[in-house]
C-alpha positions as CSV (number, residue, x, y, z in Angstrom):
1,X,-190.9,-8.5,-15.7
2,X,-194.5,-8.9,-17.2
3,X,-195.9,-12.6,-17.3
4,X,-196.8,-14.3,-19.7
5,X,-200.4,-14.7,-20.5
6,X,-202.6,-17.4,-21.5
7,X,-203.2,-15.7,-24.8
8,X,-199.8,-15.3,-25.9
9,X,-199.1,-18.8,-25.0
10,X,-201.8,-20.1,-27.2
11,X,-200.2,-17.8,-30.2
12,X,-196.7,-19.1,-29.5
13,X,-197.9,-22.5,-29.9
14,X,-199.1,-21.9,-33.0
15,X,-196.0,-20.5,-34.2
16,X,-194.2,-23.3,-32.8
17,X,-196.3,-25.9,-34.3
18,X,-196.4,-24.2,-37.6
19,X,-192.7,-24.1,-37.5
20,X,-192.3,-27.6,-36.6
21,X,-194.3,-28.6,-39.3
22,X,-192.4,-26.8,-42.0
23,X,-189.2,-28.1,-40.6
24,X,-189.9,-31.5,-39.7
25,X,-192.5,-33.7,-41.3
26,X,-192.0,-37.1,-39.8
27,X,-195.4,-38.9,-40.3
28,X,-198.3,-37.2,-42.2
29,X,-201.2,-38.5,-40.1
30,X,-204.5,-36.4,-41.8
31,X,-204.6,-36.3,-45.6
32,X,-206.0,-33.1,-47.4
33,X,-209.1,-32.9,-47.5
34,X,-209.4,-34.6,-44.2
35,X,-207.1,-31.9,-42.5
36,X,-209.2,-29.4,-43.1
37,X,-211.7,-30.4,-40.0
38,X,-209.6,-28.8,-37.9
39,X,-211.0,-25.4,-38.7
40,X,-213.9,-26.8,-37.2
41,X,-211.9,-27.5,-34.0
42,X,-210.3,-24.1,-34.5
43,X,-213.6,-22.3,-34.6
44,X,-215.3,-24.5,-31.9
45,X,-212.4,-23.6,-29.2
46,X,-212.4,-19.9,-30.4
47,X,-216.5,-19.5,-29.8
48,X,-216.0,-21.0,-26.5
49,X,-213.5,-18.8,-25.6
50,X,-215.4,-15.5,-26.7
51,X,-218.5,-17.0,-25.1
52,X,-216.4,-17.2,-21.9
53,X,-214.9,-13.6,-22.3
54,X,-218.6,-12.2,-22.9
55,X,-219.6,-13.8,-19.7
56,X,-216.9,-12.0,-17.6
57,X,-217.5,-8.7,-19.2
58,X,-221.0,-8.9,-18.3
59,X,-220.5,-9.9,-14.8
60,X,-217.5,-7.3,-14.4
61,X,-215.5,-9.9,-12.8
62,X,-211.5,-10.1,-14.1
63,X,-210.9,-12.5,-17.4
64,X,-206.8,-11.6,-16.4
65,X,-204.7,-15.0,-14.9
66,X,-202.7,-12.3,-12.3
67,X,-205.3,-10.1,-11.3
68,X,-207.6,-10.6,-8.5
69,X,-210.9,-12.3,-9.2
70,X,-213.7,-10.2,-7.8
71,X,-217.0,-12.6,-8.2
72,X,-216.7,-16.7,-8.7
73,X,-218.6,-17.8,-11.9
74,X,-220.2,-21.5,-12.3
75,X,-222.9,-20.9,-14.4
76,X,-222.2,-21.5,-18.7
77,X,-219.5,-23.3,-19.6
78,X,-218.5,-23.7,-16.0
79,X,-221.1,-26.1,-15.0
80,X,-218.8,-28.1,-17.2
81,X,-215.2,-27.6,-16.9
82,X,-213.7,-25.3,-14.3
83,X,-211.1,-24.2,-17.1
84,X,-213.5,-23.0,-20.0
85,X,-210.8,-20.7,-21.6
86,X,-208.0,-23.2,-21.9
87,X,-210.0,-25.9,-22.8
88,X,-211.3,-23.6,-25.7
89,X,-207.8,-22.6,-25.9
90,X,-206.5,-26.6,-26.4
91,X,-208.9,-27.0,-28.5
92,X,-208.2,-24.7,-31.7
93,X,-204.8,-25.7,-30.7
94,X,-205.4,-29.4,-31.7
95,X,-207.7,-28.1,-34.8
96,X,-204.3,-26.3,-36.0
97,X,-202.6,-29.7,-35.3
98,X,-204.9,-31.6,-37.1
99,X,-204.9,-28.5,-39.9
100,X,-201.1,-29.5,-40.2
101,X,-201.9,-33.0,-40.9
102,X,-198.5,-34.0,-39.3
103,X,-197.4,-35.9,-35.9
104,X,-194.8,-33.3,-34.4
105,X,-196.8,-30.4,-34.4
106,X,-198.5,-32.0,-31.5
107,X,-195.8,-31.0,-29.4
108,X,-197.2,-27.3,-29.4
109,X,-200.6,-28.6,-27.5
110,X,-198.4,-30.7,-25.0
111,X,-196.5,-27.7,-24.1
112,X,-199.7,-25.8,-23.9
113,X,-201.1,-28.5,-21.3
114,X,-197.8,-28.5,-19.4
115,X,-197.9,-24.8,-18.9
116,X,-201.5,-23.9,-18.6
117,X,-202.1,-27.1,-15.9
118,X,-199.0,-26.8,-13.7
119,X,-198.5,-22.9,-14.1
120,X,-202.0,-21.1,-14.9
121,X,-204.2,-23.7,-13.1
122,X,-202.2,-24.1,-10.4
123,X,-201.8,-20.1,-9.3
124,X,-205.1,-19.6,-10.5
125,X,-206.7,-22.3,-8.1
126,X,-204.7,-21.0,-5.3
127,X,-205.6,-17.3,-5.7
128,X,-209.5,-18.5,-5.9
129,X,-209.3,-20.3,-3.1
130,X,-207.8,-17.5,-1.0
131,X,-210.7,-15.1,-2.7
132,X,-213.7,-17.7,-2.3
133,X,-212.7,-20.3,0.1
134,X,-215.2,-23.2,1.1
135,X,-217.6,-22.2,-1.8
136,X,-214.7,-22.5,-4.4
137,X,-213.6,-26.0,-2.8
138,X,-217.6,-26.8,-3.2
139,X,-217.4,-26.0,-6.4
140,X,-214.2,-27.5,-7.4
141,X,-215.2,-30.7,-5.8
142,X,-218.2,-30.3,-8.2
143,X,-216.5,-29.8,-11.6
144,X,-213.1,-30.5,-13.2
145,X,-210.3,-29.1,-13.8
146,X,-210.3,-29.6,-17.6
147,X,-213.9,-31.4,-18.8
């Protein structure tokens, strides 16, 4: 069985909050044109991502949640959060919700959170700790998990 990778997750929720919206709109909360800020949202959490992904190639270290990291990266965005990716990730997720204009959609980036901190996170931390030991736990007791 393959897993399911961050990536897909973050297009699923899309789908899902796009759905939601067209079948349930219980409170409008962002009026056009004000909705349309999300696509700055969108963009901003995109960039970061690619930023992050340009990093790893140029390192040659593995961008992959279930394969084995090969060097520990703190420099860039991770000086800041420990979770660059997702947090780019969540946010074009909440640009699409705020895109949509409408409460429910929401749910999409909850069930991003859910997953990516309790899943991803969790067997990510685990594998870099067995990879990088006391200089991961340095560097985790440095910078958060999210921002």
């Amino acid at each position: 069985m393959k897993k399911l990778i961050p990536p897909f997750l973050f297009l699923i929720c899309i789908i899902l909050m796009v759905l939601i919206r067209n079948m349930i709109v219980i409170l409008k909360l962002i009026p056009q044109p004000y909705n349309y800020l999300g696509i700055i949202l969108i963009l901003l959490g995109l960039i970061m991502t690619i930023k992050v992904k340009k990093q790893f190639n140029k390192i040659n270290t593995e961008i992959h949640t279930f394969k084995k990291p090969r060097k520990l990266v703190t420099n860039g965005l991770f000086k800041y959060s420990r979770n660059p990716i997702y947090l780019g990730f969540l946010i074009s997720l909440l640009g699409v919700w705020v895109l949509l204009g409408t409460l429910i959609p929401i749910l999409g980036c909850l069930l991003f959170i859910l997953i990516t901190n309790y899943w991803y996170i969790s067997y990510e931390e685990n594998e870099m700790e067995k990879q990088f030991g006391a200089e991961y736990r340095k560097y985790k007791s440095r910078v958060n998990r999210w921002i």
